[in-house]
N, C-alpha and C positions, 0 to 999 in steps of 0.2 A: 504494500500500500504506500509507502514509502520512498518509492524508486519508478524515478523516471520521469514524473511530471514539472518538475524542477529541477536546474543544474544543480544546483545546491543536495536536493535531495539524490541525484545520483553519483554527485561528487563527496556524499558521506557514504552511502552504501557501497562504494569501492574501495576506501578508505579501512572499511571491517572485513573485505574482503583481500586486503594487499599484503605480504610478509612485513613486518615492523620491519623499521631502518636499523641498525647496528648502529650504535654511535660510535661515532670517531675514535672515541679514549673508551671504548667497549674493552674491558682485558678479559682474557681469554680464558675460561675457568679451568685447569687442568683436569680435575675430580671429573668434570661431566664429559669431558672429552676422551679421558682413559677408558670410563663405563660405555661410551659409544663404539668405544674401537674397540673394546672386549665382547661387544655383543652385537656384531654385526649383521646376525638373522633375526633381531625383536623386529617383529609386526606392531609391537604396542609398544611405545612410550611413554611412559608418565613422570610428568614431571610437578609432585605434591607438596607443599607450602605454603605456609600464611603470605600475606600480601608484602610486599617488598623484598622478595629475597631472590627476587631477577628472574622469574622463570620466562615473565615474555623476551626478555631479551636473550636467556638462552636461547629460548623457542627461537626465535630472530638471526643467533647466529645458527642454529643449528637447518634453516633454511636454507640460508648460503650457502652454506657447507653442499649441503644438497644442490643446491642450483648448478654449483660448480662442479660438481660432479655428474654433470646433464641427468638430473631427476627433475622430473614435473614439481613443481611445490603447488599444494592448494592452500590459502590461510584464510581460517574465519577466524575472528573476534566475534565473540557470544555479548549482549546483553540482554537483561532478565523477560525483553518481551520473546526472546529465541525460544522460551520454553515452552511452545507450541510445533507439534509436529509438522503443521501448513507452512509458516513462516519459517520456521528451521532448514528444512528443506528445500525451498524456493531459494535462502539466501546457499544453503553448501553447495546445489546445482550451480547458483551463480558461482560460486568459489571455484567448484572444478573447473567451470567452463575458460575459466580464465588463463589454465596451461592449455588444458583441453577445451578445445574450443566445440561444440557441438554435441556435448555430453549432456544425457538425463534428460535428452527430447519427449519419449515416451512418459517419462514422471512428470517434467514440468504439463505434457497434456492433460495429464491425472490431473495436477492439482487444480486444471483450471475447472475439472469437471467434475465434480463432486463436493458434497457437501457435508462429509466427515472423511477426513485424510486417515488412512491405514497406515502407518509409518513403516509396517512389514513389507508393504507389495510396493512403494515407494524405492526402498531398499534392494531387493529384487529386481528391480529395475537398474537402479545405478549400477549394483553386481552385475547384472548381467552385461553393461554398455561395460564395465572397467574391465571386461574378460576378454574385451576387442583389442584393446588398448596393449599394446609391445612395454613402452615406455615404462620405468622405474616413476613411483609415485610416494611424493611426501603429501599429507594431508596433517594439518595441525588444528586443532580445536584450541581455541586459549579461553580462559575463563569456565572451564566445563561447569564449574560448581556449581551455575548458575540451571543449569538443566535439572531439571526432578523429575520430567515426562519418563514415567514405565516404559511407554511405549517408544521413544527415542532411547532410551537408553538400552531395552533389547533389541533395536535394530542393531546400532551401533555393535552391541554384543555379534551381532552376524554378520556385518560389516569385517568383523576383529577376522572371524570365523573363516568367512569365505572368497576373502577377497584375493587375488590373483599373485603368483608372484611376485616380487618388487614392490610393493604394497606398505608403504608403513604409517600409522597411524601416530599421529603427536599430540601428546594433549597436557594442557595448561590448565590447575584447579587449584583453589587454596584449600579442598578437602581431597581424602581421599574417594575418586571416582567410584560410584556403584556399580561396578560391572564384575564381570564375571572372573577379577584378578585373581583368583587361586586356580582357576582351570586355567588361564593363557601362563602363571607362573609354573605352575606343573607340566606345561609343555613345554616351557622353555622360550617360549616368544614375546615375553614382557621383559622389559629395563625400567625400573621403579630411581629414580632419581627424586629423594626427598631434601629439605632441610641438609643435614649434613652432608651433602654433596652439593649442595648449593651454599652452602656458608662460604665468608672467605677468612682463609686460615690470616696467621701474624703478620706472614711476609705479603700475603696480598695484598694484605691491611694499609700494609707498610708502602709498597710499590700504588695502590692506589691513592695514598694521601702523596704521597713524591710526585704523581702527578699534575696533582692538583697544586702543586708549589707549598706544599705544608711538610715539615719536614720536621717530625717532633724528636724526642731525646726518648730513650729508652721506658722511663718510667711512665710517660704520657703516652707513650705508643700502647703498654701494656694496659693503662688502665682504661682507654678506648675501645682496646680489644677485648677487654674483660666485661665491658658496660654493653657492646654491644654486639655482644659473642660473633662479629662476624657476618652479622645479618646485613645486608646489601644496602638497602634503605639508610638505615642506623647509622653505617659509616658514613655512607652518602652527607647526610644529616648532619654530621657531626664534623665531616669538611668544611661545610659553609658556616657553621656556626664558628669553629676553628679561628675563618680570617676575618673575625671581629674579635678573638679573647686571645688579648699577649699571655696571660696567665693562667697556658692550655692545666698545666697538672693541679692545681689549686681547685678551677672549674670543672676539673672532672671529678673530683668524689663526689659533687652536688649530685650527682644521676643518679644515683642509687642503682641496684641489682636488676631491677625488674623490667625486662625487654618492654612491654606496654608503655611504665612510666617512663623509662627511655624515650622513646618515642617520641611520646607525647610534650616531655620537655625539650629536645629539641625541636618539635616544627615549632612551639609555643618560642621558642628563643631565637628559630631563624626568623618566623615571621615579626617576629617585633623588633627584629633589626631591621626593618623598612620602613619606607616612607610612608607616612600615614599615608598621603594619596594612593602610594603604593598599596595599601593593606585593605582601602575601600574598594580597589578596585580587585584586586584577589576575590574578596568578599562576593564582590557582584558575578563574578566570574565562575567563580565555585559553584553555583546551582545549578549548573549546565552539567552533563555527563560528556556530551559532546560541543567543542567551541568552535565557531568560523570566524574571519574579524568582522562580517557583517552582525554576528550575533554578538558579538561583544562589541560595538556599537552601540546597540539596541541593549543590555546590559546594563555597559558603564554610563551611557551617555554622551562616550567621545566620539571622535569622528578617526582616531586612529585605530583603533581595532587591530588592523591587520600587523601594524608597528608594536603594536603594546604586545601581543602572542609571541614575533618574532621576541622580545626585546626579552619576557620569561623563558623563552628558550635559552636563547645565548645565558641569561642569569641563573641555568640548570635550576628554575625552582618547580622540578617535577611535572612540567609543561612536557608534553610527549606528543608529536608528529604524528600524523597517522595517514600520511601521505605523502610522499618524493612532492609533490606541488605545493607543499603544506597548507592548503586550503581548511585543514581541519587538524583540530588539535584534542588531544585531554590530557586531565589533572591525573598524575598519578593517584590510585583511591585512597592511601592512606592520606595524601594531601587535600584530596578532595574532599574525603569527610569531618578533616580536621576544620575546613572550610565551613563548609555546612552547617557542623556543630558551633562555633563559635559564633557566626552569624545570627543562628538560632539561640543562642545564650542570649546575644548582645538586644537583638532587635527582631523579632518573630512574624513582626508586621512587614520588616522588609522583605523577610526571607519569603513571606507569599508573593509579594508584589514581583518579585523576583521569577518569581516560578509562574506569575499571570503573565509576564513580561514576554519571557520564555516559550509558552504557551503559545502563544499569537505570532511570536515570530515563525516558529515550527509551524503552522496553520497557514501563515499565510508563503510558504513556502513549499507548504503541499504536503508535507511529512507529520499524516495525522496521527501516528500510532507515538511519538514523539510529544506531538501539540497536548495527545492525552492526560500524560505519563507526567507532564508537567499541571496538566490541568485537575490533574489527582493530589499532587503535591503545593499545590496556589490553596488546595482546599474551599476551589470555589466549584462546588456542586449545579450550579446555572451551565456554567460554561463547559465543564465537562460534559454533562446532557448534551447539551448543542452539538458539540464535537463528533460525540458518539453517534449523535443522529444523520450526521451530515456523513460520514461516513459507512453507515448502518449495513447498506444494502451490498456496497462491493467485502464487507466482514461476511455478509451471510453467504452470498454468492463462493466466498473462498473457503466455506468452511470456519470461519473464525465466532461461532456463537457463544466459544466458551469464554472470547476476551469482552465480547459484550458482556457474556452474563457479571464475568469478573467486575467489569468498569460500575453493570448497574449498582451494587451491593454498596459504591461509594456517594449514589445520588437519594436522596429522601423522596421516600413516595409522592408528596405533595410536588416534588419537580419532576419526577420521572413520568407522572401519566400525563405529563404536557408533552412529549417526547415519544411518538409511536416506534419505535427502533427499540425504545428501551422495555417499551410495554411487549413488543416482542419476545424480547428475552424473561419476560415473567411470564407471555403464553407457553413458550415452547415449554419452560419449566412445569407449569401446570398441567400441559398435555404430558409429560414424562412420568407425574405422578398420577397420569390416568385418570382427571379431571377434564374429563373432555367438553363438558358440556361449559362449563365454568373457561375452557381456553377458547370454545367456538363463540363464547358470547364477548370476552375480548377480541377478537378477531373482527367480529361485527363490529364494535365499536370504534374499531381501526379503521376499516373498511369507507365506514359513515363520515371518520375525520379525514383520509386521505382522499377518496374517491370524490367528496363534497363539489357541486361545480361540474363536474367532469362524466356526466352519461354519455356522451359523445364522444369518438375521438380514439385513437391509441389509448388502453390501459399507460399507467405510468411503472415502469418495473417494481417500485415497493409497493404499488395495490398487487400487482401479478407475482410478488413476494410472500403476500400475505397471501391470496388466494390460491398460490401452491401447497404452503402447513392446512391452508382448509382444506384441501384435496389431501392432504395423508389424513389428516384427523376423521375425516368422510372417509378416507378406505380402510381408518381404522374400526371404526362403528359400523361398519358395513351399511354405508348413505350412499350406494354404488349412484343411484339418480346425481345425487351432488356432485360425484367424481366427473360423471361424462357431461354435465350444465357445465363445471368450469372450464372441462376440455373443451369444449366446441367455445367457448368466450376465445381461448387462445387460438385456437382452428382462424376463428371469423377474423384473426388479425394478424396471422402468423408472418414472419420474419420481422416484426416492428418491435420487441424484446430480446433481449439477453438469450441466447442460444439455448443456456444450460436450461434458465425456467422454462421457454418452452418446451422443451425435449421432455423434462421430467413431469411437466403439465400432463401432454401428448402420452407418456408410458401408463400412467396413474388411468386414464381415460379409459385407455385399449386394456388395462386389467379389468376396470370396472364392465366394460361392456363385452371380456369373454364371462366374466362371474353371470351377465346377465342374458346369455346366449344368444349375443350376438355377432357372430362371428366375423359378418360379412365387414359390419361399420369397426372392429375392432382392426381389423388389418388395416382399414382404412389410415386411422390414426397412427398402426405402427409403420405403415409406409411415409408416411408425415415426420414422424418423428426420425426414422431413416435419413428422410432427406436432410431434416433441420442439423441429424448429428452431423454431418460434415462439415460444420463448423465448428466442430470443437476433435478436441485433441486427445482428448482422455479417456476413460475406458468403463469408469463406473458404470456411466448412465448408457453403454454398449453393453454391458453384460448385462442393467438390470432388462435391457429391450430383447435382447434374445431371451432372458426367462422368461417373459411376458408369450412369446413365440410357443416358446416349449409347451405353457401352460393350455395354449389356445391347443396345442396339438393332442395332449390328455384329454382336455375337457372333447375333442371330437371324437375319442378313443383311439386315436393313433399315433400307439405307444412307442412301433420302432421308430416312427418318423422323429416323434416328443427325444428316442434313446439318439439316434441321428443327428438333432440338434445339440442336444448337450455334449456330447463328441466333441463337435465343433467348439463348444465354448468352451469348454475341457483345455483345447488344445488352443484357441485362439488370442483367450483373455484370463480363467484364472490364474494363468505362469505367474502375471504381474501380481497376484495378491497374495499376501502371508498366508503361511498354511492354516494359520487359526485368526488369519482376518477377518473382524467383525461382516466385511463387507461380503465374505460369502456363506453368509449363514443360510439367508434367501435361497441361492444356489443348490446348498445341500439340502433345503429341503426337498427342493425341485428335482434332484436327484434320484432323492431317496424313493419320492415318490413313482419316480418310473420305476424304481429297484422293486418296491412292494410290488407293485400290480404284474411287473414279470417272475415273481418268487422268490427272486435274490433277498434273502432274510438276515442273510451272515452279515451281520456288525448295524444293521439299519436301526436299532435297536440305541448304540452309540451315539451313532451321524446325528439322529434325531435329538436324543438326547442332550448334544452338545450344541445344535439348531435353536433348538427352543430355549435354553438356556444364554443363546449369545444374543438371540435376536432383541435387535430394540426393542423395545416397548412399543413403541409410534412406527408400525409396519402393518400391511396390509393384512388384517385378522384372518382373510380367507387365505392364505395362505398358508399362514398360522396354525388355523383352526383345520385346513386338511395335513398339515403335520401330526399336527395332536391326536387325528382319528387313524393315522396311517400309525403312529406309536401305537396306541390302544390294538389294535387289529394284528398288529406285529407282535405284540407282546399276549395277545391271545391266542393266535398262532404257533409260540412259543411255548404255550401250556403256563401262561403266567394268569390268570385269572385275575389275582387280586390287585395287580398292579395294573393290568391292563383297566378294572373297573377303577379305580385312583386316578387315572390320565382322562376316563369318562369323566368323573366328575369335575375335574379342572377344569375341562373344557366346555361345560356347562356354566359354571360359575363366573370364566371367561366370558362365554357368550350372554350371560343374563345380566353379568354387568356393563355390558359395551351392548344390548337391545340388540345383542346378533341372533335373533332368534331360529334360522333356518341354523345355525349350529349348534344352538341346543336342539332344537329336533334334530340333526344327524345322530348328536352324542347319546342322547335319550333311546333313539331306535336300535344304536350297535349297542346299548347297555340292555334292554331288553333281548336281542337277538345273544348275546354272552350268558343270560340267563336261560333261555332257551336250550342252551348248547352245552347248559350244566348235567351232571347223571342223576340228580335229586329227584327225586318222586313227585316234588310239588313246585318243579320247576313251571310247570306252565302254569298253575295258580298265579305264582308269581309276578309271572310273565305276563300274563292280563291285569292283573293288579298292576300293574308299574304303565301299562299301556293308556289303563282310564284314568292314572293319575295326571297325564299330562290334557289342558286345556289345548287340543289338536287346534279347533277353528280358531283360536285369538288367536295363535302364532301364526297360521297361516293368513290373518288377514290384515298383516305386516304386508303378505308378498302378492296382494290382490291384482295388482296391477299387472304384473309378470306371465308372459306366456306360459311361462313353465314355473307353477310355483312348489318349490322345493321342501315346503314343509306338507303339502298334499305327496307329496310324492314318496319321502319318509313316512306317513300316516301307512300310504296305501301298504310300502311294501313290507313293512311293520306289520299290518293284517294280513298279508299273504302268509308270512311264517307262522303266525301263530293258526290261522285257519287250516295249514296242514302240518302242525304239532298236535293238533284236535283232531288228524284224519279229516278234515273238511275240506276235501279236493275237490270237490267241483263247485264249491265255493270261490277256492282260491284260484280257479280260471278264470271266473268269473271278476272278479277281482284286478287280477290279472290283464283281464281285454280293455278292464277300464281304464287302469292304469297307464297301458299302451297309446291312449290316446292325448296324453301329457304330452310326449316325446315327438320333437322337430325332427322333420326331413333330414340330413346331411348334420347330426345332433344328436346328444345325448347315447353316443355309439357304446359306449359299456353301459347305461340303462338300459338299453332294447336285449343285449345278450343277456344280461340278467335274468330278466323278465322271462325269457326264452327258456335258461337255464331252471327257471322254476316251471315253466310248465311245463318242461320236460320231467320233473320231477314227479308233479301231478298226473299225468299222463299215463305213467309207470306204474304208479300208485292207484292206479281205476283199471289199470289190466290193460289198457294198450299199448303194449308193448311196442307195436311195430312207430304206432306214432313218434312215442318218447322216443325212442333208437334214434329216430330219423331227426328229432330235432337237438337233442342232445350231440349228432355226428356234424348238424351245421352249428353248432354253437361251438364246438372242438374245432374248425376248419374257422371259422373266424379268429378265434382265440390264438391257434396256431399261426397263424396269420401275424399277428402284433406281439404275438408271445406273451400274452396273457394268460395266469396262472392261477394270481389270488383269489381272482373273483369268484373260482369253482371252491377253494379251499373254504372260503366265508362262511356258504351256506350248509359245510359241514357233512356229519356222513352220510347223510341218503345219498347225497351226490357223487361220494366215494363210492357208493355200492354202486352202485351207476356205472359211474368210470371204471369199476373192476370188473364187471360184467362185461360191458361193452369191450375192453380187453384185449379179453379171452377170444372173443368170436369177432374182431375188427382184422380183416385181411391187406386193407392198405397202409403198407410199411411205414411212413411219412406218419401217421394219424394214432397208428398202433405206439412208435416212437415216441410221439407228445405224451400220447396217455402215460407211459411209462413215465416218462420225464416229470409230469403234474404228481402222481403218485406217491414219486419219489421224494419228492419235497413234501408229502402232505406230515405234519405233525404227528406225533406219536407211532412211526413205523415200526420202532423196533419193539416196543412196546407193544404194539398192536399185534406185529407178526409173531411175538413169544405166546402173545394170549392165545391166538385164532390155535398154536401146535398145540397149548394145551387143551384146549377147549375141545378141537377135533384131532387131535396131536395121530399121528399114523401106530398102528401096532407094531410091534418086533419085526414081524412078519414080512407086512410093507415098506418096511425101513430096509429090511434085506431086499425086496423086488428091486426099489426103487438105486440102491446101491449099485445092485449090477447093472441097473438097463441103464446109469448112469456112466459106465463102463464100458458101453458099448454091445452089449448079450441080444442077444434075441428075444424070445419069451421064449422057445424050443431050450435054449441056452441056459435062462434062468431057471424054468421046470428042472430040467440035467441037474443042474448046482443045490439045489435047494430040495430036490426030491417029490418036486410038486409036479402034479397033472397039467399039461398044457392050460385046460379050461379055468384052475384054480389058478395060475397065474394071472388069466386073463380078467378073473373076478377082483385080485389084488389088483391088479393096476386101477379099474374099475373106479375101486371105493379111490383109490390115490388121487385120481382124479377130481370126485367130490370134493373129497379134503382141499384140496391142495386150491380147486375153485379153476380148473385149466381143462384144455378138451382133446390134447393128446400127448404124448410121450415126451415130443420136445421140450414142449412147454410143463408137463410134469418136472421133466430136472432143472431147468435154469430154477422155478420157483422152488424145491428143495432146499437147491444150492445158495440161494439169496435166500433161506430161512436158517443157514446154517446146518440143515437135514444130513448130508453127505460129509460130514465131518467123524 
């Protein structure tokens, strides 16, 4: 936000990203030079320290050094606003790109398209552009301490981890860095340079005051070095105080022991060796983090600015360049806080005016995230509002809500609901604690103060800002109407907004209108949205428009096509995201869900698990919410009963407090169909009991308007199962044919096979056979088709007896195959296959027939072996048969052999 729109503001953001200058009388530390050349495979550098004890300026020669030895050098200087993943990243891409020129194209598109930054798939990104790269790379971080993001600080860990040969990482903190230093010390690729390799010994002491033309006598040498053990600053310090005191040994016992109080007495003794005018003008100078001479101008009041900066340089009073053009300067921190503080003793009034002063110059120079930072520290809550609000919409656009939320906490209610940007940041918070009603009735109120004036005409981006969080908060509540009213507003005026909101506008639509089976106007939109993405760079709002794709291809029941897409996104776009990136939790759902309904069961159980757990809160429910029935379904599948009904009633509780009522009817029907599917005696008691307990018509006249309404639809098939758990088959035909008449043309493609699958069940169950066969082999040739698995497994074992029948006596290879394949995943096989031996378990007898003909014998052969009459063996095979549920020889041993029999 910062960079670009002002010389000024891009001639300090290069500034943080330039190696510091080595000063002239830099002396050359030996201690940190020796540990360089003794470890010259660390990937990791650290160099950790309280303030003054030189680490940027190692850091500074230790660049050089590299430059000179043709390595790439990248340098950031961190300040405390870095400690966001969006911002952090935008300035190190800038940092890299400055050896390397063209680097972290793919991430900079990211960040411009989305609106929470993953720091993982960021990462991923850079790794994978630095693995192009031949060249030897230095990268230095200076001031790390300042970072506390988890999230940047385990990228960084994978950064350490994966980065390509020649790779070294440099980093500058006054603590020590959180990362994973006991795994990179136990490999051997960390150099830890603390404090005592940063101190400077006697002789340094000695050779840096000789420098400086001070040239003390042994006793004063020592008790210099004693006061300030060597600490860099200290000495520094204790130079200039030096060439004002003839009587260096007398004034040195005044120091006392304590490195702090050291300190502290000498800047207190340099600085009041200046000229008062001198010491107003430090004063005024010091509230600046960063100085230019136009801003110390605007400071002091002078019109030399740029002469007074140079003129603290040359007087080494801890003024420090931060650019070969010296356009920009800072106060060393111990100097600058000493600044500050003393200001703040003296006159508390100034020190605001100072920071309003401040304030306005940043502002009016375009560098708002600066203007802020001062306008937090002015302590004038007006003018921060303002700030925040003026810059409001490019914060949200980039992901940056959490520095709003930050800044709001500093403004009083009574100013912040004059300021819709700020009021913002109290929606989205409201909407996160799942007060949605309470964040849609703020929204309106925005809506009322922004839009005011303007029915006509281009929306302005912060109403179609605001009218975006209405569209998640609508797909959160399932208000899918509201979702596709705000998409067609952007439709009716598309390319006159910001790329990203329309795109995410346009994706929100085309979900709401496949949820409402519409498939033809849904593509519409994601073709819209297609076009609109080729303006942007970034990948998010790409992957969320192929899941949108995928979902439309489920919802027609075209699963491989749905397994086809995700392939493709598989391989297109999750590469760029961490592997437990928030941002593809959506994805795994989408996943998962093609895994369930082609039987894939192994680990979906997890995936899900860790879905539902990451996903935001403020995501589209129906997504969500067929998560949550695909877990339950999974985990009853799984013979988990009681956990499967614990995720039913989640998702009940979910849906009755978000008025998603078509998902409490789904969770209510698969919770009555789990009880059905119980061995209890008075399971179907219960099972009508739980069915009348639900108020059917209220919730379905939520969805009156809808061609296909979804809570009639659970109702009916909810009465199918129990009507033939009662033997009431020709009820549930009936039922049945009604039901069918819900379901769209080129729609609702696993509803119609459902429906099918049940009357094929009923069909069988009235004695016609031939019918059931025949529709039960087209519901298998569909199913085969898409590889569709679960939906037989659902409705449990009649359907299994079905399938095992059908079998035995199905002649085409292809059909017979599937059945085998559904079978074999159905739950409980081993289980089931130990009971059916005991149950109809083969005699002694037939266990010997069954042995030889698996052998290869005749039935002549086996009679011979066994002493039996040809006819007697032929009666053994007979019953083997029955048992075994097969209808000749072949198929007698494979199923032996798959029951363990032949062993």
């Amino acid at each position: 936000m910062d960079e670009g729109r002002d010389p000024a503001a891009g001639s300090l953001l290069r500034s943080k990203l330039r190696p510091r200058q080595v000063p002239a009388d830099y002396m050359p530390r030996p201690h940190v030079q020796a540990a360089l050349a003794a470890n010259p495979h660390a990937r990791l550098i650290v160099l950790s320290a309280p303030a003054g004890f030189g680490k940027s300026t190692a850091l500074a020669a230790m660049a050089q050094a590299y430059a000179a030895a043709d390595s790439a050098v990248a340098w950031f200087s961190l300040s405390p606003e870095d400690d966001d993943p969006s911002r952090f990243f935008q300035q190190l891409i800038e940092a890299l790109r400055m050896p390397l020129p063209g680097i972290g194209e793919d991430a900079l598109g990211y960040l411009q398209n989305t609106m929470r930054v993953p720091a993982a798939a960021l990462m991923e990104s850079l790794l994978a552009d630095l693995a192009q790269r031949e060249q030897p790379l230095l990268l230095v971080l200076d001031d790390l301490h300042l970072v506390q993001d988890a999230e940047l600080l385990a990228s960084l860990n994978r950064l350490i981890k994966l980065a390509p040969p020649g790779f070294v990482l440099a980093i500058g903190s006054r603590s020590t860095p959180t990362l994973n230093l006991a795994t990179w010390r136990a490999k051997e690729v960390l150099l830890e340079l603390g404090a005592p390799e940063l101190r400077m010994s006697k002789d340094e002491t000695r050779e840096y005051l000789d420098r400086s033309g001070l040239h003390l006598d042994e006793v004063a040498l020592n008790a210099l070095h004693g006061h300030t053990e060597g600490w860099v600053v200290g000495v520094h310090l204790a130079s200039l105080w030096l060439r004002h005191q003839p009587q260096a040994s007398e004034q040195m016992a005044e120091m006392g022991g304590d490195q702090v109080a050291v300190g502290d007495y000498l800047l207190r003794s340099v600085f009041e060796q200046l000229s008062p005018e001198m010491q107003e003008a430090l004063l005024a100078l010091g509230v600046a983090t960063q100085l230019s001479g136009d801003l110390a101008n605007a400071l002091t009041g002078r019109q030399d600015g740029q002469q007074l900066l140079e003129k603290l340089e040359a007087m080494q009073l801890f003024l420090l360049p931060l650019d070969r053009e010296r356009q920009w300067y800072r106060f060393h921190n111990l100097f600058a806080e000493f600044l500050r503080s003393r200001l703040k003793e003296r006159d508390p009034e100034r020190l605001s005016q100072l920071h309003f002063n401040a304030s306005l110059w940043f502002t009016n120079h375009h560098m708002q995230n600066l203007a802020i930072e001062h306008a937090c520290l002015a302590d004038d809550p007006q003018m921060l509002a303002a700030l925040v609000d003026g810059c409001g919409l490019e914060l949200i656009n980039r992901g940056q809500l959490n520095l709003i939320y930050r800044w709001r906490q500093r403004v009083p209610n009574d100013i912040a609901e004059r300021f819709p940007v700020l009021v913002l940041a109290d929606v989205w918070s409201r909407a996160a604690e799942l007060s949605l009603p309470e964040a849609n009735g703020m929204l309106d109120e925005l809506l009322a103060r922004w839009g005011k004036n303007k029915s006509e005409g281009p929306l302005s981006d912060k109403v179609l800002a605001i009218l975006a969080i209405k569209a998640v908060l609508a797909l959160q509540k399932d208000d899918l109407d509201t979702c596709v009213a705000l998409a067609r507003k952007v439709e009716a005026q598309l390319g006159q907004h910001t790329a990203f909101l329309e795109v995410a506008m346009l994706i929100i639509g085309a979900l709401a209108l496949v949820m409402l089976a519409q498939p033809e106007q849904a593509r519409r939109l994601l073709a819209l949205a297609q076009q609109r993405k080729h303006f942007l760079e970034g990948r998010y709002l790409d992957m969320q428009l192929a899941n949108v794709e995928i979902l439309l291809c489920l919802e027609q029941g075209q699963v491989k096509q749905a397994q086809l897409l995700f392939d493709q996104l598989r391989a297109r776009l999750i590469p760029w995201f961490g592997e437990k990136s928030r941002a593809l939790a959506l994805p795994t759902i989408t996943e998962s869900l093609i895994a369930y309904q082609q039987g894939r069961f192994a680990a979906l159980e997890e995936n899900l698990g860790w879905a539902m757990a990451t996903v935001d809160v403020i995501n589209p429910i129906d997504l969500y919410a067929q998560g949550m029935l695909s877990l339950a379904r999974t985990q009853r599948i799984q013979e988990k009963p009681k956990d499967a009904l614990a995720t039913l009633v989640l998702m009940q509780n979910l849906a009755a407090r978000n008025h998603s009522w078509r998902f409490y009817a789904q969770a209510a029907g698969d919770e009555i169909s789990l009880i059905l599917q119980e061995p209890a005696t008075d399971r179907i008691k219960r099972a009508e009991a739980r069915f009348q307990s639900v108020d059917w018509a209220k919730l379905a006249s939520h969805y009156k308007g809808m061609s296909f309404n979804p809570v009639l639809w659970v109702q009916g098939l909810t009465r199918i199962r129990l009507q033939q758990s009662r033997a009431h088959f020709s009820e549930a035909l009936h039922e049945i044919t009604q039901l069918r008449g819900q379901l769209q043309a080129g729609w609702h493609g696993s509803q119609r096979l459902r429906l099918d699958l049940l009357s094929a069940l009923s069909y069988q169950r009235l004695g016609y056979q031939e019918r059931a066969q025949t529709l039960l082999v087209q519901c298998l040739i569909s199913a085969e088709r898409e590889g569709v698995r679960s939906l037989f497994i659902e409705e449990g074992e009649g359907i299994r007896l079905l399938l095992q029948n059908l079998e035995a006596a199905e002649r085409q290879p292809a059909l017979q195959s599937f059945i085998r394949g559904l079978l074999a995943v159905w739950p409980g096989q081993d289980a089931r296959k130990s009971l059916e031996v005991l149950e109809e378990g083969l005699t002694d007898r037939e266990r010997d027939v069954v042995l030889l003909a698996a052998k290869g014998m005749s039935n002549e052969e086996i009679g011979q072996q066994l002493a039996l009459a040809l006819g007697t063996v032929k009666w053994h095979l007979h019953n083997i048969y029955e048992k075994l549920k097969v209808r000749n020889r072949t198929q007698a041993i494979r199923r032996a052999r798959e029951l363990g029999l032949l062993q």
